[in-house]
N, C-alpha and C positions, 0 to 999 in steps of 0.2 A: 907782687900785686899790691898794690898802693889800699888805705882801707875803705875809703868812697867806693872804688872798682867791686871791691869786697863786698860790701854791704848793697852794691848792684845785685851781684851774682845771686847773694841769699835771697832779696827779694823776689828772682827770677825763678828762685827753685821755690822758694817758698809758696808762690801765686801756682805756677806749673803744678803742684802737688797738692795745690788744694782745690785745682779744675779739676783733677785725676779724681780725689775724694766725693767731692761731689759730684760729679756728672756719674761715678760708680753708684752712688747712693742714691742717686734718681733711679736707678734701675732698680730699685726694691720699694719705694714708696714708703706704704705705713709697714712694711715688714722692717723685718730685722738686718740691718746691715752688714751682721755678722750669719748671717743664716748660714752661705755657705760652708762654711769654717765649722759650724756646728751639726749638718746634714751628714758634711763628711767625714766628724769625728766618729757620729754614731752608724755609718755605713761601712767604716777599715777599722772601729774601734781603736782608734788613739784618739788621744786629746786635740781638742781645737789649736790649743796652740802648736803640736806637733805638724797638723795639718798647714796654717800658717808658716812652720817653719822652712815644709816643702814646697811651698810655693814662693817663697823670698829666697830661697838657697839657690835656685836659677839665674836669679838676677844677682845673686852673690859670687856665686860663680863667675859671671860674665864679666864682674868688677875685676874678679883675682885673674882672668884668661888676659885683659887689657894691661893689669899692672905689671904680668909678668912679660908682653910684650904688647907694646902698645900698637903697632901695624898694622897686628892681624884685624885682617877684616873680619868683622863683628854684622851680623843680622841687625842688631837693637843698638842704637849708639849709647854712649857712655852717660851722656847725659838723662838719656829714658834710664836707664837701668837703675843707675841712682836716685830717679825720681821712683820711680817703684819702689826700691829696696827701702826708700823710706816711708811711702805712703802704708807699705805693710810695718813696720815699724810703728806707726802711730796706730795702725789697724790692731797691733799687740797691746800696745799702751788702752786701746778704749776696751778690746777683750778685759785687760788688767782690771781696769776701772769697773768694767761691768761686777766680775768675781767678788771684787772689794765691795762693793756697793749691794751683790746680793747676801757676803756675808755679814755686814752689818745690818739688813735688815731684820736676819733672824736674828741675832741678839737680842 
């Protein structure tokens, strides 16, 4: 793949993943767009990011079920799954940020 083609593709994933973020984050308004990630740390008692990590291990899965044979028909195509697997990725990254951010406040 040539790097123009390249720099298509990212843009393609990149726009797709940030219609997915936002149009999710509409569905919460002025709350918290990590609420659920934190409801259900404190409903199975694990951590948010634990909870996070059961919900992206599906779509991780479905990456490793394609790589080991690419054929099998799949529910969610390849390219949804990796659009997900990274919108919870970044969904980690702002939990991250959040953490950082409250413990610099108390300092």
């Amino acid at each position: 793949m040539l790097s123009k083609e390249f720099e298509l593709k990212i843009s393609e994933m990149s726009s797709e993943v940030s219609k997915m973020l936002i149009a999710g984050g509409k569905e919460y308004s002025d709350m918290d767009v990590l609420s659920h990630f934190k409801i259900g740390s404190r409903e199975l008692g694990i951590t948010k990011y634990q909870i996070l990590l059961v919900f992206a291990r599906k779509h991780w899965l479905g990456i490793v079920r394609y790589a080991l044979n690419p054929t099998t028909k799949q529910r969610d195509s390849l390219k949804g799954r990796i659009a997900d697997l990274i919108a919870y990725l970044i969904l980690l990254y702002a939990m991250h940020e959040e953490d950082l951010g409250s413990q610099n406040s108390t300092d």
